[in-house]
C-alpha positions, -999 to 999 in steps of 0.1 A, spaced: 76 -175 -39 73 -140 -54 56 -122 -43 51 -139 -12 85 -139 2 92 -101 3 58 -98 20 64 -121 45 102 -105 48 85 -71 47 61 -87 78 88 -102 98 109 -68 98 81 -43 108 69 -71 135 108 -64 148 110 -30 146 78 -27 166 89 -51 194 132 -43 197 135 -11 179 150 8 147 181 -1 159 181 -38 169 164 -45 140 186 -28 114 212 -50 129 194 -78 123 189 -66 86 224 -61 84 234 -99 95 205 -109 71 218 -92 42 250 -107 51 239 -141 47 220 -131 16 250 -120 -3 274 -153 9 238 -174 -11 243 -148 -38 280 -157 -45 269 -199 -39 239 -192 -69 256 -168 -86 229 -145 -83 243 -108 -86 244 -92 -51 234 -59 -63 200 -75 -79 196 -91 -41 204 -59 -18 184 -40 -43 154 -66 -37 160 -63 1 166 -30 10 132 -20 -15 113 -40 7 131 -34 40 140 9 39 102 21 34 80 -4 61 114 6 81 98 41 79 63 35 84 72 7 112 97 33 130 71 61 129 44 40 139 66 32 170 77 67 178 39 83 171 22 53 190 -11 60 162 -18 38 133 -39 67 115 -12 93 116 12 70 107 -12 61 74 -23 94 67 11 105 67 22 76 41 -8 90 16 6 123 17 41 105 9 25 84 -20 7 120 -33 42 136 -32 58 108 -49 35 109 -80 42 148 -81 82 139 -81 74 112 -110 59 144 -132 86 168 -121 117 141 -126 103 125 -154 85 153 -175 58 133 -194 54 99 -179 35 84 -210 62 86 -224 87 72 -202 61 41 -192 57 33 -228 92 26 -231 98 6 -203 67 -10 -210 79 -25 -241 116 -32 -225 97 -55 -199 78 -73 -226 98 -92 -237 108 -107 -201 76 -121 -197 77 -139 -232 111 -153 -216 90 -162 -184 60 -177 -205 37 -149 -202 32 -145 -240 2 -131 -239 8 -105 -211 35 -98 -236 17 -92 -264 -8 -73 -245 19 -48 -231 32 -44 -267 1 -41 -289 -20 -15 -261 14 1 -248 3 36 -249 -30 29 -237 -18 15 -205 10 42 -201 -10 69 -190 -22 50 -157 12 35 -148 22 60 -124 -9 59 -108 -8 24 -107 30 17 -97 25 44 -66 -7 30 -58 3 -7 -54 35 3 -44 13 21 -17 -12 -7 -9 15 -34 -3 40 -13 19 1 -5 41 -6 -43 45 29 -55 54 27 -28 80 -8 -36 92 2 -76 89 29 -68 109 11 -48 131 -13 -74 140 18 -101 150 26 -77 171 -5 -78 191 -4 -120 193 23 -112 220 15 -105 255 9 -72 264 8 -57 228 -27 -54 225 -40 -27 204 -6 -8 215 -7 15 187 -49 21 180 -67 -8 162 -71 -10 129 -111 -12 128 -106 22 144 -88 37 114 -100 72 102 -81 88 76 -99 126 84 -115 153 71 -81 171 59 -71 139 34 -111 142 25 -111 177 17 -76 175 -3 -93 145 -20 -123 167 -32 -101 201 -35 -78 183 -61 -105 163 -76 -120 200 -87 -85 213 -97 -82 182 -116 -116 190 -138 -109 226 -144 -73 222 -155 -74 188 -171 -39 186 -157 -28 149 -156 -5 151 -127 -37 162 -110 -60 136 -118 -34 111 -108 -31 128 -74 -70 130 -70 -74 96 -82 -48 82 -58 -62 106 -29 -95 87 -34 -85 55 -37 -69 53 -4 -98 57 12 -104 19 5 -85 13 41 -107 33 60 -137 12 37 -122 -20 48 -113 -6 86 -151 2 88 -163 -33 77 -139 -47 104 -155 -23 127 -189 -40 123 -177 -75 121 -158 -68 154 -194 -53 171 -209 -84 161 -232 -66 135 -217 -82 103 -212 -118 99 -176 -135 93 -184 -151 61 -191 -115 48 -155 -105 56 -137 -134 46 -160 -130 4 -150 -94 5 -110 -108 13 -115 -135 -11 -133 -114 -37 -103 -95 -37 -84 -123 -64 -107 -113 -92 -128 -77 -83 -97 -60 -69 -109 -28 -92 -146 -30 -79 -142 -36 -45 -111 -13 -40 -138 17 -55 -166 8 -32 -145 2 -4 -132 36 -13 -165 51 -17 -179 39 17 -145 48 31 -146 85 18 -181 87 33 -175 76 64 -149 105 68 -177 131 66 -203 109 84 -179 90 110 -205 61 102 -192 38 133 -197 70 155 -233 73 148 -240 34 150 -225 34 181 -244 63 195 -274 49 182 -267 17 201 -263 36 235 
């Protein structure tokens, strides 16, 4: 089931917060975890491994689900998380020192765990290019850390407006603009990032960048939802996702990043009245 069930967990929380509240909801956590640890002492599964699983999905889309709520606005809510995920790659550098270092190690502590799980050659992958991957680790681990809390939110965003009168309660989605601000912080660190060469910078500017794949995606929903893009060119850019997640997440990004400066849905609309 992993990782499907802590999505769908993840899902079924923020769709609760959203409709009852912090509150009711946390309540509900509470009696869930509850359950969770009498299954824990049935299987034998450690309760600390299972309240660590739970609460790591459940505390942060509790955030972004309880400010989405309180704000009412999907793309202050977002553009607040990025400046969350930028911050947390800063405390990475500051807590950690060199994070090469630290990734390579656990890199190689983790190997071993998929040999156990019959991913030998992941294994041996991790083992022999260790410090080739450790460089982009943080980027990566904040980044798809990032990406999964978004869609959980945004999934359960969208249960919520299958109920009646919930539609579009907090903006819609194919609405989503990230702004100029997160554009020119984008371009401001990319800069710092080539004069200084400083690698807690590039992973900032890099990050910054790629977020900008939601606002890509937002705008492709835009023109399906107008009627000016087909559904079959939606559902191969979803689909495409499995294999060109790299690609598509940097041209997404790129056509997201340019339709912050040239608000391209603006124009087409103004061009259509």
């Amino acid at each position: 089931m992993l990782p499907l069930a802590p999505i769908l967990s993840g899902v079924v929380f923020v769709l609760l917060v959203l409709h009852q509240g912090p509150v009711r909801s946390v309540l509900y956590a509470a009696i869930a975890l509850a359950l969770l640890a009498a299954v824990s002492m049935i299987g034998k599964t450690p309760l600390i491994q299972i309240a660590a699983n739970a609460l790591g999905t459940w505390l942060p889309v509790l955030a972004l689900a309880a400010l989405l709520r309180h704000w009412r606005s999907i793309a202050l809510t977002l553009q607040v998380s990025v400046i969350v995920g930028a911050l947390a790659i800063l405390a990475i550098f500051v807590v950690v020192g060199d994070p090469t270092v630290f990734w390579t190690e656990v890199l190689r502590e983790i190997a071993p765990v998929f040999a156990q799980l019959g991913f030998q050659e992941q294994a041996d992958v991790l083992l022999t290019r260790a410090d080739q991957i450790a460089p982009q680790m943080t980027l990566l681990v904040v980044f798809t850390s990032w990406s999964m809390y978004v869609a959980v939110l945004l999934l359960g965003y969208s249960l919520l407006q299958t109920l009646p009168d919930e539609s579009s309660r907090f903006g819609r989605f194919c609405d989503l603009n990230l702004g100029r601000v997160l554009a020119i912080a984008m371009a401001t660190a990319s800069v710092a990032a080539l004069l200084s060469n400083a690698a807690w910078l590039q992973n900032v500017a890099f990050f910054m960048f790629a977020v900008f794949f939601l606002q890509g995606l937002a705008t492709l929903h835009w023109f399906f939802a107008e009627g000016r893009v087909p559904g079959v060119v939606l559902a191969v850019v979803y689909v495409s996702f499995l294999i060109f997640n790299v690609v598509l997440v940097v041209g997404l990004a790129v056509a997201g990043y340019l339709d912050a400066w040239f608000d391209y849905r603006k124009r087409a609309t103004g061009r259509s009245t």
